[in-house]
VEXDREN-2710 file (C-alpha; in Angstrom, 1 decimal):
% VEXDREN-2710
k/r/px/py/pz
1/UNK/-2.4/75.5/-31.2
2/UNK/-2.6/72.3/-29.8
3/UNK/-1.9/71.9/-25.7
4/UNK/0.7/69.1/-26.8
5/UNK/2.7/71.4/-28.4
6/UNK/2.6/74.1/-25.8
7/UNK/6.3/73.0/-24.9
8/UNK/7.0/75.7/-27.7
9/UNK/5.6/78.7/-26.0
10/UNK/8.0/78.0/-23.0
11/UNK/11.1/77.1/-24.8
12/UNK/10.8/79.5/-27.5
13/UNK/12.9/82.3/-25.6
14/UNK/15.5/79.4/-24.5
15/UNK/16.1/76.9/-27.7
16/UNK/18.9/78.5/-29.7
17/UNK/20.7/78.8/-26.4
18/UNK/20.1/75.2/-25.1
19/UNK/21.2/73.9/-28.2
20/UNK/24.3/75.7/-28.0
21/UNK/24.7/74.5/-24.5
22/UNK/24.5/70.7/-25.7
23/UNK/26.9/70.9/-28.7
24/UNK/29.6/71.9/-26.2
25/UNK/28.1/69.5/-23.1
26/UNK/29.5/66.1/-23.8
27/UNK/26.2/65.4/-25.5
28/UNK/25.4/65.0/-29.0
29/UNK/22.8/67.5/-30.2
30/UNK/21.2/65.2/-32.3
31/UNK/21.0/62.0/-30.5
32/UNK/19.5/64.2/-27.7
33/UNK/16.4/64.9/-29.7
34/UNK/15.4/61.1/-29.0
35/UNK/14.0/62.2/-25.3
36/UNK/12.2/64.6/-26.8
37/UNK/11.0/62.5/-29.3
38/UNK/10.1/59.9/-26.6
39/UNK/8.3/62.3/-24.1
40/UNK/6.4/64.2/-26.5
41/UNK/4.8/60.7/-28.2
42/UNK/3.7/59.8/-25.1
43/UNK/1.9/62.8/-24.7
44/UNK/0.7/63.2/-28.3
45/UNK/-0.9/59.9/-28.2
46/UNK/-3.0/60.2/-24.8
47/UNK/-0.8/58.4/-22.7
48/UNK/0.3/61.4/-20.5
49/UNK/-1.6/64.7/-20.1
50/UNK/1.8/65.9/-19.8
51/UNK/5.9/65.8/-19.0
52/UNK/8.3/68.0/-18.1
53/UNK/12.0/66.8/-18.3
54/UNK/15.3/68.6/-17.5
55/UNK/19.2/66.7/-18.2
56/UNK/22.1/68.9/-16.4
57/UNK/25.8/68.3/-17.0
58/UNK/27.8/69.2/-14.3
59/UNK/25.6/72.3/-13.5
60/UNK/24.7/72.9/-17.5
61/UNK/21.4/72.8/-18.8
62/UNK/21.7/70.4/-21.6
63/UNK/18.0/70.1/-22.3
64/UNK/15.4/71.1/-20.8
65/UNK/11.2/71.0/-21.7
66/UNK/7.3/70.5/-20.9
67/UNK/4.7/69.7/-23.4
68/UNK/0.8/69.0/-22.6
69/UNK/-1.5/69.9/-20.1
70/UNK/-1.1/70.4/-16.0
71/UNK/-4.8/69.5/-15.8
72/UNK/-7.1/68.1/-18.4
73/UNK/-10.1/69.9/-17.5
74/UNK/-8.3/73.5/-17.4
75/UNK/-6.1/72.7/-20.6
76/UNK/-3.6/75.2/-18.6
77/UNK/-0.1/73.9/-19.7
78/UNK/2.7/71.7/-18.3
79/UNK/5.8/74.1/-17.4
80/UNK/9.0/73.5/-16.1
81/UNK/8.1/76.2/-13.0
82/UNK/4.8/73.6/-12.5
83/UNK/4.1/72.5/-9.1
84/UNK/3.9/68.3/-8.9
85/UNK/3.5/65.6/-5.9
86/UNK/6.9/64.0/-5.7
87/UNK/5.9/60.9/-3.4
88/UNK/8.2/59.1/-3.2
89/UNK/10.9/61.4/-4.1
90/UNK/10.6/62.5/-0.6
91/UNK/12.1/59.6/1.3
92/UNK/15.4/61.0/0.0
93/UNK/15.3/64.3/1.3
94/UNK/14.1/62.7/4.8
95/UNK/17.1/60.1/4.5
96/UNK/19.1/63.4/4.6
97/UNK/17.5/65.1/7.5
98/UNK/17.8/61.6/9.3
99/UNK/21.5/61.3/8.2
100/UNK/21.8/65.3/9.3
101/UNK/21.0/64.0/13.4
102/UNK/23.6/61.2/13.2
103/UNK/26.4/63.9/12.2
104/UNK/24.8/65.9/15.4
105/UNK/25.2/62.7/17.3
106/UNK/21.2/62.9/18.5
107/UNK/21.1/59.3/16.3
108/UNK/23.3/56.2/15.9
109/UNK/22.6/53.8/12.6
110/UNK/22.3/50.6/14.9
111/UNK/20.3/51.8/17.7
112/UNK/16.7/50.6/18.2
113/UNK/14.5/53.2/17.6
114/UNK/12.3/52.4/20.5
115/UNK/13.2/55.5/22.7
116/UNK/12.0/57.8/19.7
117/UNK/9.3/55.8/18.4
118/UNK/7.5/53.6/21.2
119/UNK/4.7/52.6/18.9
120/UNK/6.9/50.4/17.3
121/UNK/9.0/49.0/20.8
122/UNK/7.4/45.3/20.4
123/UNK/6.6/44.7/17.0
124/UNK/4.8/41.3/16.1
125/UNK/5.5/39.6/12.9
126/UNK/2.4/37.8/10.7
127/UNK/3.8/34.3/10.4
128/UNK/0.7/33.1/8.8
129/UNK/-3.0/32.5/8.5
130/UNK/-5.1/35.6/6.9
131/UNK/-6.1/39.1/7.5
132/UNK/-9.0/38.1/9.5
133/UNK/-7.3/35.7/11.5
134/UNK/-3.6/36.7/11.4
135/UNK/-1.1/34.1/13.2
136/UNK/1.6/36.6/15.2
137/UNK/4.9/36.1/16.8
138/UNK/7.2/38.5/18.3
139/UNK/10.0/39.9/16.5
140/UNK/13.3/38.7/17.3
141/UNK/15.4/41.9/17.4
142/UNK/14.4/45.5/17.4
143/UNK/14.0/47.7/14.8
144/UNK/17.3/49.7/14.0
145/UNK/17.6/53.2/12.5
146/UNK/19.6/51.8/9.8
147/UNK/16.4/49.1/9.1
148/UNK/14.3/52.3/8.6
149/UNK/17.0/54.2/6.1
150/UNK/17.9/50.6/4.0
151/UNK/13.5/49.5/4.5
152/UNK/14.9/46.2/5.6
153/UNK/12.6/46.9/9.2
154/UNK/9.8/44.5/8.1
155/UNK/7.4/47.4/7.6
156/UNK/5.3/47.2/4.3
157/UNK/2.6/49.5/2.3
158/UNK/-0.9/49.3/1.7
159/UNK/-0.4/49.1/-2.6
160/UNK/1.6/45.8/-1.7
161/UNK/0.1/42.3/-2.4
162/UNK/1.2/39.0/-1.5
163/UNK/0.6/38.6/2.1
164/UNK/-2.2/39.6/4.5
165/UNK/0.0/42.8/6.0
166/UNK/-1.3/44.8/2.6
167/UNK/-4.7/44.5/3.7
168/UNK/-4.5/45.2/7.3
169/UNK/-2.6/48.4/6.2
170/UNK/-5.6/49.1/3.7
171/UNK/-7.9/48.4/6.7
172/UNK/-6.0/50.7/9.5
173/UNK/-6.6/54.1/6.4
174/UNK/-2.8/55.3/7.5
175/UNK/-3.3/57.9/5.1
176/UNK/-6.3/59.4/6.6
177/UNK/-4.6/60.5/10.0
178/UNK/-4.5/63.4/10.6
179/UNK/-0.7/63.9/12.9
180/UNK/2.1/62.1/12.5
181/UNK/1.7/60.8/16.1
182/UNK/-1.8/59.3/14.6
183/UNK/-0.5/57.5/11.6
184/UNK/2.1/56.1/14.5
185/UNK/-0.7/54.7/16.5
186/UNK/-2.1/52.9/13.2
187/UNK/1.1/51.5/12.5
188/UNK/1.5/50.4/15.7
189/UNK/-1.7/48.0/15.8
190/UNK/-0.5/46.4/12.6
191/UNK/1.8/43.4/12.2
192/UNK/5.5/43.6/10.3
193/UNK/5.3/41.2/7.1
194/UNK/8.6/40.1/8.1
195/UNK/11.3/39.9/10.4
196/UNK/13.6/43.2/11.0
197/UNK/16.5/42.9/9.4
198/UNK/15.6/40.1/7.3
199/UNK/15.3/41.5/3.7
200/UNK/14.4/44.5/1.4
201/UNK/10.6/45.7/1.9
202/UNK/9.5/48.8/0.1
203/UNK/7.6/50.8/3.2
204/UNK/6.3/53.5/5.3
205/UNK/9.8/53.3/6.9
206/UNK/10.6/57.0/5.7
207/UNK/7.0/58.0/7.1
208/UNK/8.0/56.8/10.4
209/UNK/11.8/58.6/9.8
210/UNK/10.0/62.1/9.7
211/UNK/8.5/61.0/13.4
212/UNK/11.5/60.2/14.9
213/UNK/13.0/63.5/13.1
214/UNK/10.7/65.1/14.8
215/UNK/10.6/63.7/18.5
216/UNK/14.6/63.1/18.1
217/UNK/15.3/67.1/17.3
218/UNK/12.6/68.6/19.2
219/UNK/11.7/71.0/15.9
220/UNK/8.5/69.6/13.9
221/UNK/9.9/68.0/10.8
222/UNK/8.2/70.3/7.9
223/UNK/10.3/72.8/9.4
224/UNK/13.5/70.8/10.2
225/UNK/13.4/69.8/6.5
226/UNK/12.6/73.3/5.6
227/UNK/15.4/74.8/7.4
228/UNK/18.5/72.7/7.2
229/UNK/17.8/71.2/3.2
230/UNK/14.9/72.9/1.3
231/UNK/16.1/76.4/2.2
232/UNK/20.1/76.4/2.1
233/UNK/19.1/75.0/-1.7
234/UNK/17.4/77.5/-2.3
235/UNK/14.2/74.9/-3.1
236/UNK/12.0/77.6/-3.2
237/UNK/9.1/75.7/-4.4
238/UNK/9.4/72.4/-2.4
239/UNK/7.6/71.9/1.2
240/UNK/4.7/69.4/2.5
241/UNK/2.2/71.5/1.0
242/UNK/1.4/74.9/-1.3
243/UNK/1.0/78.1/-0.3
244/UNK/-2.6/79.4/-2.0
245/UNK/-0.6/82.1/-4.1
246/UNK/1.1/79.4/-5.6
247/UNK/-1.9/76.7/-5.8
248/UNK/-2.7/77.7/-9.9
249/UNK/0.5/76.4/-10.7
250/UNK/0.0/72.6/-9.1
251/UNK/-0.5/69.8/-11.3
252/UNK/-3.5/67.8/-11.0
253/UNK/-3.2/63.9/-11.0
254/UNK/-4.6/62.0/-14.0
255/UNK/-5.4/58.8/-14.9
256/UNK/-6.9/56.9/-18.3
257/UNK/-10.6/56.0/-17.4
258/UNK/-13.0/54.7/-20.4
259/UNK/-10.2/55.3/-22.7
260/UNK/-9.1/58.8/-22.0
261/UNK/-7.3/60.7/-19.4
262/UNK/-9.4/62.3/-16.2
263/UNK/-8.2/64.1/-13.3
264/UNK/-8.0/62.0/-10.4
265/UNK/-8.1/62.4/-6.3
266/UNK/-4.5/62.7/-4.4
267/UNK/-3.4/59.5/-2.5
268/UNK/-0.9/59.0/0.6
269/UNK/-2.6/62.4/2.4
270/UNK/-0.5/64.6/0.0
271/UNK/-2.8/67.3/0.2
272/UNK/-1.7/70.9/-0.9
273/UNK/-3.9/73.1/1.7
274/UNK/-2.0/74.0/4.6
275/UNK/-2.9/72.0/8.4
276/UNK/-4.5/69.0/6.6
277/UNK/-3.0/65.3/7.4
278/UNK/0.7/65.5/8.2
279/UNK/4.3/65.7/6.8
280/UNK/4.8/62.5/5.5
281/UNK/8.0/61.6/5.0
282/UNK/8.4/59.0/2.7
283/UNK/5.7/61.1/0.2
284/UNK/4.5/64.2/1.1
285/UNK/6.6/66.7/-0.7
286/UNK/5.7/69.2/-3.6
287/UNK/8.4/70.4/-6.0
288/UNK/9.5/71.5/-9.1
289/UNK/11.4/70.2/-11.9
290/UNK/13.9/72.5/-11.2
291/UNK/14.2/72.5/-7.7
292/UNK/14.5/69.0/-7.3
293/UNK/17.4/69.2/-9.7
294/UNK/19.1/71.1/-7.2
295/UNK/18.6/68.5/-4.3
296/UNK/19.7/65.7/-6.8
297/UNK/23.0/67.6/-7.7
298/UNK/23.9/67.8/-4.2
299/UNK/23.4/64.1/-4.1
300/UNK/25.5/63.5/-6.8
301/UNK/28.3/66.2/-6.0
302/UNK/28.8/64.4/-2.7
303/UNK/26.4/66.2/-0.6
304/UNK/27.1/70.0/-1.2
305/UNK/25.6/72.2/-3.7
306/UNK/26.8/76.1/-4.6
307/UNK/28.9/75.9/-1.2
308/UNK/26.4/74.8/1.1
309/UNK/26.9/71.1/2.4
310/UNK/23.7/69.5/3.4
311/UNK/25.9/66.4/4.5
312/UNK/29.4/66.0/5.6
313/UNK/31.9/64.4/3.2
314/UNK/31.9/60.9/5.0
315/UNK/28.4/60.7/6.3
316/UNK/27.2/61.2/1.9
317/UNK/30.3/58.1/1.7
318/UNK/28.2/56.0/3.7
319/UNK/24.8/56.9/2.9
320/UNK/25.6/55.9/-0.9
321/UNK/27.4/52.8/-0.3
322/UNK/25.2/49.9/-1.3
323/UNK/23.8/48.7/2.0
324/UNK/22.1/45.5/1.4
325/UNK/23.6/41.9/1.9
326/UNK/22.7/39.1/-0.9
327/UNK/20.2/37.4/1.7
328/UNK/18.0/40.9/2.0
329/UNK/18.1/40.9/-1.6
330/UNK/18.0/43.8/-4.5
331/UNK/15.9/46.5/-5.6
332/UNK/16.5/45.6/-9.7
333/UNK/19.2/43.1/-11.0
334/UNK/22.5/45.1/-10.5
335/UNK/20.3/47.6/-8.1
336/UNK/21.0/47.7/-4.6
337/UNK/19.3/50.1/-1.8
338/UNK/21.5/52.7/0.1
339/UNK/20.6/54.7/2.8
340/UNK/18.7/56.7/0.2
341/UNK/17.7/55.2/-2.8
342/UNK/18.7/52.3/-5.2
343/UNK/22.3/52.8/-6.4
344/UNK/23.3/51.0/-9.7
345/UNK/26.1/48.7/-8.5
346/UNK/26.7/45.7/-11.3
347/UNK/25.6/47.5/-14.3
348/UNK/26.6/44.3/-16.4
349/UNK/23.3/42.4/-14.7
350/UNK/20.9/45.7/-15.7
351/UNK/18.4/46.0/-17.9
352/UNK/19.0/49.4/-18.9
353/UNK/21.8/52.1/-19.4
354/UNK/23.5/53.5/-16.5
355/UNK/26.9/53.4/-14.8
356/UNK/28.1/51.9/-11.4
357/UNK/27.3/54.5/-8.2
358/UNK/24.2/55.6/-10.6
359/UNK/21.2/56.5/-8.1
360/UNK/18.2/56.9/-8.4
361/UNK/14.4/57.1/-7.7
362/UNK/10.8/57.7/-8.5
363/UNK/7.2/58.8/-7.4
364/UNK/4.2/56.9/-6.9
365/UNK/2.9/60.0/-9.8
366/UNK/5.6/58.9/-12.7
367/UNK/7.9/61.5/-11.2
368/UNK/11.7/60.0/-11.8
369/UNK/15.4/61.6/-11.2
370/UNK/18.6/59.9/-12.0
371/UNK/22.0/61.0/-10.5
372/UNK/25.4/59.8/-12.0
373/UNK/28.3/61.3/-10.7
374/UNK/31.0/59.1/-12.7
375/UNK/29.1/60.7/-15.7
376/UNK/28.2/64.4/-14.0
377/UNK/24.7/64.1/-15.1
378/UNK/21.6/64.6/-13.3
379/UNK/17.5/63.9/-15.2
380/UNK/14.6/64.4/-14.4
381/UNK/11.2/63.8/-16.0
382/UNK/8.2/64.6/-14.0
383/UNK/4.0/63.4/-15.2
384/UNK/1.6/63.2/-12.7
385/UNK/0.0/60.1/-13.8
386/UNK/-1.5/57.0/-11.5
387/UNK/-1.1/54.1/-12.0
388/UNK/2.5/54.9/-11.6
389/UNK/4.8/54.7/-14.7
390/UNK/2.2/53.0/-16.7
391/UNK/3.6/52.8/-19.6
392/UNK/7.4/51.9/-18.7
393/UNK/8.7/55.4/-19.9
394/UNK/11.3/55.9/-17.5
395/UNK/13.8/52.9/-18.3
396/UNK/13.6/54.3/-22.0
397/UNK/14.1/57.8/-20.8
398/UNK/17.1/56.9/-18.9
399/UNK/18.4/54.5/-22.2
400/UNK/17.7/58.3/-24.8
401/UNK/19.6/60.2/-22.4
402/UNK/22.6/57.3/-21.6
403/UNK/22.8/56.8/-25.8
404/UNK/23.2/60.9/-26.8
405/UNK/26.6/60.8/-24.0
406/UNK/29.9/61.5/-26.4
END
């Protein structure tokens, strides 16, 4: 049988059941077929080694499947219980743990993160000239706590183009330290590519959140995450790396090379083995289709999940709130930035399908969730493909899921 139609073998058990599910969901049966239709082309026709996608109602499974291969060069299967890298799915789970210590009061939102973080006490700010010969001037106001959570603190990453900062980040190898206090002292040397405060930079901010997680609550943060979000999920499969019994189950990385898909090395030092590089908190997180599900329907049912809270009432209130001002600009038209993730807040001004308070996020891997709690729904859809979401299959996803709603 063909490896791209190996989604059979794992819903065989499940399909008269699911479907069963859907008619009496708020879905439509048959207009739900399109993201099947959708995922499975892109994996029939070589653009993806392989997907696995899940769509809860409320806390029903309305769909769920995996077709394709885990790793090309095994032809072992995609599954719904396969390990992935997440990336950047894990700045939400450390804007939690963050948001977690300013409940304890251990943090305030608009304090300078100095006293935790003294690497970054006098940041400089590239005001011209090149990476060679950067032209520096002191910031004019610290960097905040609530700079960090909305990535408005001038900090930048080493993908980004446009300004010298990218290559000085490329330069200082971040990803090759080997503690979180080292990747710190790398950041440190290196020049914001704007002022704090001043707008909306994608960044390391949530790497240097799992620091001052750390220093602030006096437990490392693997296990602070671990203990006060992964576990009272019951995220089973999700930590900063995977245990060796559980290794054959982790996705390799591909990528299309001479016209057809090869496995390719991990990037931002998310590396599976246990005591190499560091917790990174903006991207070092492995997972499961179905254990993220559970983190994004806390997220959408205001911060608790089966009875256990992971965040008081009001501190979720604020945390999904859009947090940007016009002048620090917009993650998408009609997408803001929260203290999480971007949050859908003119839907008229979108591209896509989607309703006001809709968040949402991705991975670096093609690894998306969407969370929509005016609609109930939470979906998922996990590849591990660079470069990411090549082909633009997530807006489409979200549009085949938005269209089958009654």
């Amino acid at each position: 049988m063909s490896p791209n139609f190996r989604f059979v073998l794992v819903l065989a058990t499940l399909a008269a059941s699911t479907v069963a599910r859907a008619q009496g969901s708020g879905f439509d049966t048959e207009r739900l077929e399109l993201v099947r239709e959708l995922v499975e082309g892109h994996v029939d026709d070589g653009r993806l080694a392989g997907a696995s996608w899940l769509i809860l109602h409320g806390d029903q499974v309305v769909m769920r499947g995996a077709c394709g291969d885990r790793d090309v060069d095994t032809g072992l299967p995609m599954e719904p219980e396969t390990i992935v890298r997440i990336y950047s799915m894990t700045k939400m789970v450390t804007a939690v743990a963050t948001l977690q210590l300013v409940e304890r009061g251990l943090l305030q939102l608009d304090d300078a993160i100095a006293r935790w973080i003294p690497e970054l006490a006098e940041p400089q700010v590239l005001v011209g000239g090149t990476a060679d010969e950067p032209r520096l001037a002191p910031a004019e106001r610290p960097i905040t706590l609530r700079m960090l959570l909305n990535h408005t603190a001038g900090l930048s990453y080493d993908f980004q183009s446009g300004s010298p900062v990218g290559e000085l980040y490329r330069r200082a190898e971040l990803w090759s330290a080997e503690s979180l206090g080292q990747f710190l002292e790398r950041l440190g040397g290196l020049p914001l590519v704007d002022q704090p405060g001043a707008r909306w930079h994608y960044s390391v901010a949530d790497d240097v959140l799992g620091a001052l997680v750390e220093r602030a609550s006096g437990t490392r943060f693997e296990d602070f995450v671990a203990r006060n979000i992964t576990e009272p999920l019951g995220m089973q499969d999700t930590g900063f790396d995977v245990p060796e019994d559980d290794r054959a189950r982790l996705a390799s990385l591909h990528a299309r090379q001479d016209g057809k898909l090869v496995t390719t090395p991990p990037s931002f030092g998310a590396f599976a083995e246990p005591g190499r590089g560091f917790a990174a908190g903006g991207a070092g997180l492995f997972s499961t289709i179905d254990d993220y599900a559970r983190f994004a329907r806390a997220l959408r049912d205001g911060g608790e999940l089966d009875g256990v809270r992971i965040l008081s009432r009001k501190a979720y209130e604020l945390a999904v709130a859009p947090s940007l001002t016009d002048e620090q600009g917009e993650v998408a038209p009609g997408d803001r930035w929260n203290l999480f993730c971007a949050v859908r807040t003119e839907p008229a001004r979108s591209a896509q399908l989607g309703s006001a308070g809709m968040l949402y996020w991705s991975g670096a891997a093609t690894t998306h969730f969407f969370a929509d709690p005016k609609e109930d729904i939470v979906a998922l859809l996990f590849c591990q493909h660079f470069p990411y979401d090549e082909h633009r299959l997530f807006p489409r996803f979200r549009n085949a899921v938005y269209q089958a709603l009654r």
